[in-house]
C-alpha positions as CSV (number, residue, x, y, z in Angstrom):
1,X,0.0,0.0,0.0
2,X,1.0,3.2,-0.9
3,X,2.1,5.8,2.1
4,X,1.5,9.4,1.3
5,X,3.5,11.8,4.0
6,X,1.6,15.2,4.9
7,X,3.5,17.6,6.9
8,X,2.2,19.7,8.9
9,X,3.3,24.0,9.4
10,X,4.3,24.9,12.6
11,X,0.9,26.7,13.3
12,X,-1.2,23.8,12.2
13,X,0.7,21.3,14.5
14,X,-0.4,23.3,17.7
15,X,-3.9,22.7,16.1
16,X,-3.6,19.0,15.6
17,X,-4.0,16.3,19.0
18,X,0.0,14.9,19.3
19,X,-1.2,11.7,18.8
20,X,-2.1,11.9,15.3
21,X,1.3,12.9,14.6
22,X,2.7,10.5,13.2
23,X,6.7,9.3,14.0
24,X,6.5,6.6,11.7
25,X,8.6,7.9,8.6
26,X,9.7,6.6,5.8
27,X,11.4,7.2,2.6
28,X,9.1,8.5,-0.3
29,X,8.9,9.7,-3.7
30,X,8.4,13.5,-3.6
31,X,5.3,12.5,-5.5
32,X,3.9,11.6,-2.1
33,X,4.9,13.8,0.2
34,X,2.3,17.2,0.7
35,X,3.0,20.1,2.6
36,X,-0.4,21.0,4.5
37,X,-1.4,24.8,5.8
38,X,-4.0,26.4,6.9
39,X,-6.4,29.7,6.9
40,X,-9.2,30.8,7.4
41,X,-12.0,32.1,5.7
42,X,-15.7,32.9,7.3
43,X,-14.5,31.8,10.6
44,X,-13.7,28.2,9.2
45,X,-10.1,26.4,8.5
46,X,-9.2,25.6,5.3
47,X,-6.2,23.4,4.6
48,X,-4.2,24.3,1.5
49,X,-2.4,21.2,0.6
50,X,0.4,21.4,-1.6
51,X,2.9,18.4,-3.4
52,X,6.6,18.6,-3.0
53,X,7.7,17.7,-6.5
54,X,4.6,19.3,-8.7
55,X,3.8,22.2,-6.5
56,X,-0.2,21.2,-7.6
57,X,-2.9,22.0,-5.0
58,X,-5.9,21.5,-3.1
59,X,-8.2,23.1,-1.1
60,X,-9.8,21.0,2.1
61,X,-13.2,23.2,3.5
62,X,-14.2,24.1,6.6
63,X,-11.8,21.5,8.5
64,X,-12.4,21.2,12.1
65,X,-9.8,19.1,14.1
66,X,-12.5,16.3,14.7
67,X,-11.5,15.6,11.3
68,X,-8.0,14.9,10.8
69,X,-8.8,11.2,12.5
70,X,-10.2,10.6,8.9
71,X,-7.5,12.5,6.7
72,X,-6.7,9.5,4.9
73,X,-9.9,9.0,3.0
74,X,-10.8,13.0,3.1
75,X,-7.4,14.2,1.7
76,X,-8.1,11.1,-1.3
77,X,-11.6,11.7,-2.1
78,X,-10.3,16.0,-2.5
79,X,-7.5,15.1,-4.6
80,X,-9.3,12.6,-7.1
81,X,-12.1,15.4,-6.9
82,X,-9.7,18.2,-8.0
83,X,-7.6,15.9,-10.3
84,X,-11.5,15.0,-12.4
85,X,-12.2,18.6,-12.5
86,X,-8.9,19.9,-13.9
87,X,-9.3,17.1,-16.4
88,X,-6.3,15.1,-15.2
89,X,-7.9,11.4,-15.7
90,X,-7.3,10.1,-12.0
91,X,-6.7,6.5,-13.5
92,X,-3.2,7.6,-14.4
93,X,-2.7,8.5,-10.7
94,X,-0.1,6.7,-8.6
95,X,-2.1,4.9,-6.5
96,X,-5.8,3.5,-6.4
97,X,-8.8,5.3,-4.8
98,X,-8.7,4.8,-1.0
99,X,-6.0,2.7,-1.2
100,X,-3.0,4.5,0.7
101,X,-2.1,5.1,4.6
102,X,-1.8,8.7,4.9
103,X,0.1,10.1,7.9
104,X,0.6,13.2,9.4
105,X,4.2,14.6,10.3
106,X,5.6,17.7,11.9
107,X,7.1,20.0,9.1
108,X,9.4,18.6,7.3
109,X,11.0,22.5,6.6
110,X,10.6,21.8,2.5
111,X,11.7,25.6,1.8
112,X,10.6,25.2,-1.9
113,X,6.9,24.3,-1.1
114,X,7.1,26.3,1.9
115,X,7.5,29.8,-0.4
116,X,4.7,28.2,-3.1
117,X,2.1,28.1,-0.6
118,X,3.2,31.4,0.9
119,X,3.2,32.9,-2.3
120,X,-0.3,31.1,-3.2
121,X,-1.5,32.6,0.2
122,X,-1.3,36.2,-1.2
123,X,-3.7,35.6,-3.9
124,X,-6.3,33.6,-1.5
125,X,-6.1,36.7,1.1
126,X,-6.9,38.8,-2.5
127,X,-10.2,36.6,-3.0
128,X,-10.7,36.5,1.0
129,X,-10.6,41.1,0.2
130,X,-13.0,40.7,-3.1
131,X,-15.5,38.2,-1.2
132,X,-18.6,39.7,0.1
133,X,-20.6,38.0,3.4
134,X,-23.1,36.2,0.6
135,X,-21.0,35.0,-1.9
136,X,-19.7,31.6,-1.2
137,X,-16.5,30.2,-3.4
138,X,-16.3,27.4,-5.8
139,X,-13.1,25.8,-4.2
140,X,-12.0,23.5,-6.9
141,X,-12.4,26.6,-9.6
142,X,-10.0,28.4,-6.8
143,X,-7.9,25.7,-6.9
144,X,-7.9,24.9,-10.6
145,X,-6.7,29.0,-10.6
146,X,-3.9,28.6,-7.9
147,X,-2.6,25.1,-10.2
148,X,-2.1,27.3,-13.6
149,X,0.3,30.0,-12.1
150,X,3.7,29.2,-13.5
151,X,6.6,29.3,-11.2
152,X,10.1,30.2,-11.6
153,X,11.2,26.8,-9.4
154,X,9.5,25.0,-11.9
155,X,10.6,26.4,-14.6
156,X,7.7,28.7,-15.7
157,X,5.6,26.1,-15.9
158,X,1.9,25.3,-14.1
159,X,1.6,23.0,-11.2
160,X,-1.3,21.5,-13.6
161,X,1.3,20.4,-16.4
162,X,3.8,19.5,-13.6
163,X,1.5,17.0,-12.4
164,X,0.0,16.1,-16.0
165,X,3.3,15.2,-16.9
166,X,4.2,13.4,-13.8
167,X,1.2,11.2,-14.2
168,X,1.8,10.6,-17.6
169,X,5.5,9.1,-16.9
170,X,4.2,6.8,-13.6
């Protein structure tokens, strides 16, 4: 079975119960390891989830800490979700539907993904600015947005055709 590594920022691990830290650690391909933080929008936490190698990422709503217990099959079902509706065909994914252990580690202090997801922070507090009380987001169209900004680190191209073409080769 596949094992998918999520660490955790520093703010988000006072957030998190200790014991669903995991110390169990092992060696994966960047393709599975995800750097998680969080914000918050209408009072709720949102996790922005972001992977090491292909920068892509997702958006978990209104999180509560009741749910990390059941991460495994809520970060799976969001990424298949967000994969579909960028029109990545999820069969070409590394691992079958529901059929990984995902664990949760303290930071692993991944400077790269660290400055992506600080950077994709500035446009989300944008949209948080341009959002009025009534309107309500469409997350994976947020997403889908954050996904086709090119980056320097990877070489001015999208997170989307990162992971496209990371899919493709697996």
């Amino acid at each position: 079975m596949t094992q998918i590594n999520l660490y955790l920022s520093k703010k988000l691990e006072k957030l998190i119960h200790k014991t669903l830290i995991s110390d169990k650690e092992s060696k994966t391909d960047s393709i599975n390891s995800w750097n998680v933080t969080f914000f918050y929008f209408k009072r709720q936490k949102h996790l922005l989830i972001t992977n090491s190698e292909t920068k892509f990422s997702i958006i978990i709503e209104k999180v509560s800490t009741k749910d990390f217990k059941n991460i495994s099959k809520i970060f799976i079902d969001k990424l298949f979700e967000q994969l579909k509706y960028e029109n990545i065909n999820p069969k070409n994914f590394y691992l079958k539907e529901n059929a990984a252990d995902v664990y949760l580690h303290k930071t692993n202090n991944d400077k790269s993904t660290i400055g992506v997801q600080n950077n994709l922070m500035l446009f989300i507090e944008d949209w948080k600015c341009e959002t009025t009380k009534d309107m309500d987001w469409d997350y994976r169209e947020r997403c889908k947005s954050l996904n086709n900004i090119p980056f320097l680190k990877l070489k001015h191209h999208s997170p989307h055709k990162e992971m496209l073409a990371k899919l493709k080769i697996l």
